[in-house]
C-alpha positions, 0 to 999 in steps of 0.5 A, a space after each residue: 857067888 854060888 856055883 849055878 846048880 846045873 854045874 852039880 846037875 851036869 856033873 852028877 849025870 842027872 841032867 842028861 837024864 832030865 834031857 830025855 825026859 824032856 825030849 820025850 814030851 817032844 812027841 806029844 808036846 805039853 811044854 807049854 799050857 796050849 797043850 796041843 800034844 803034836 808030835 814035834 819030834 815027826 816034823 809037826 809044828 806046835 801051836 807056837 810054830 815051832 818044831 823040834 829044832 830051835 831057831 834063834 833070831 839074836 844072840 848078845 849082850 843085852 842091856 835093858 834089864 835091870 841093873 844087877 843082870 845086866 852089870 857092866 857087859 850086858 846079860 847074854 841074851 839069845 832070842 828065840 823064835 816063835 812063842 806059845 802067848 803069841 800076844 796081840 801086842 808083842 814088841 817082838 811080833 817078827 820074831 815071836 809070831 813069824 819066826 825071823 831067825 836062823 836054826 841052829 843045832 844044840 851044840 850050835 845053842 851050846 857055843 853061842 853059850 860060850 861065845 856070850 861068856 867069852 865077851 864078858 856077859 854076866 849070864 845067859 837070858 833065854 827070851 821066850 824059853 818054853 817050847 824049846 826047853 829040851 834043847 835049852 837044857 841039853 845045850 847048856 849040858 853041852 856047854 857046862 861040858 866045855 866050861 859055860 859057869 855063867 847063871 
């Protein structure tokens, strides 16, 4: 099996660079096609309910994917809060458009990372990504730091 490219990213410093590009578009938020360009970074909420900081409802093996993800320890799965589709018929409605779940910092992400490796799990599955891709991608730079080499 290849070796994940965020490895070559991290050890090559450019995702700490692609890190602060993302952080940036914290402070007029275009991550995702709502566009509402508030500034999350100042404590303003985005049109997912979301500020800066993630906030993750689960995190563990999941198997209801397809086969080749899920192998025979699960995809480790970390269900983040709030959503920018906010869809009428979410089967996650408690935590996509209220936002059941606990924040946690990026070395916090970055752990639970680790500890979804640690059990077994084959890769690491963020549900509903979009509007806290700085903190995704500079958590798993924090976790390749400490040993994550999952997908």
């Amino acid at each position: 099996m290849s070796e994940p490219s965020y490895l070559e990213l991290h050890s090559n410093g450019k995702l700490r660079e692609i890190t602060d590009k993302l952080y940036a578009i914290y402070a007029s938020c275009t991550l995702c096609p709502r566009l509402c360009k508030v500034n999350r970074t100042s404590g303003e909420i985005g049109f997912c309910g979301a500020g800066s900081t993630v906030k993750v409802s689960s995190a563990a093996p999941h198997f209801g994917e397809e086969r080749p993800l899920v192998g025979v320890h699960g995809s480790g799965t970390i269900f983040l809060t709030h959503c920018n589709h906010l869809c009428v018929y979410c089967q996650n409605w408690d935590i996509s458009h209220k936002g059941d779940g606990d924040t946690i910092t990026d070395e916090q992400l970055a752990l639970t990372m680790l500890r979804l490796q640690s059990i077994g799990c084959h890769n690491i599955n963020f549900v509903s990504p979009t509007h806290y891709l700085p903190n995704i991608v500079n958590a798993v730079s924090l976790a390749a730091e400490k040993g994550l080499d999952v997908p």
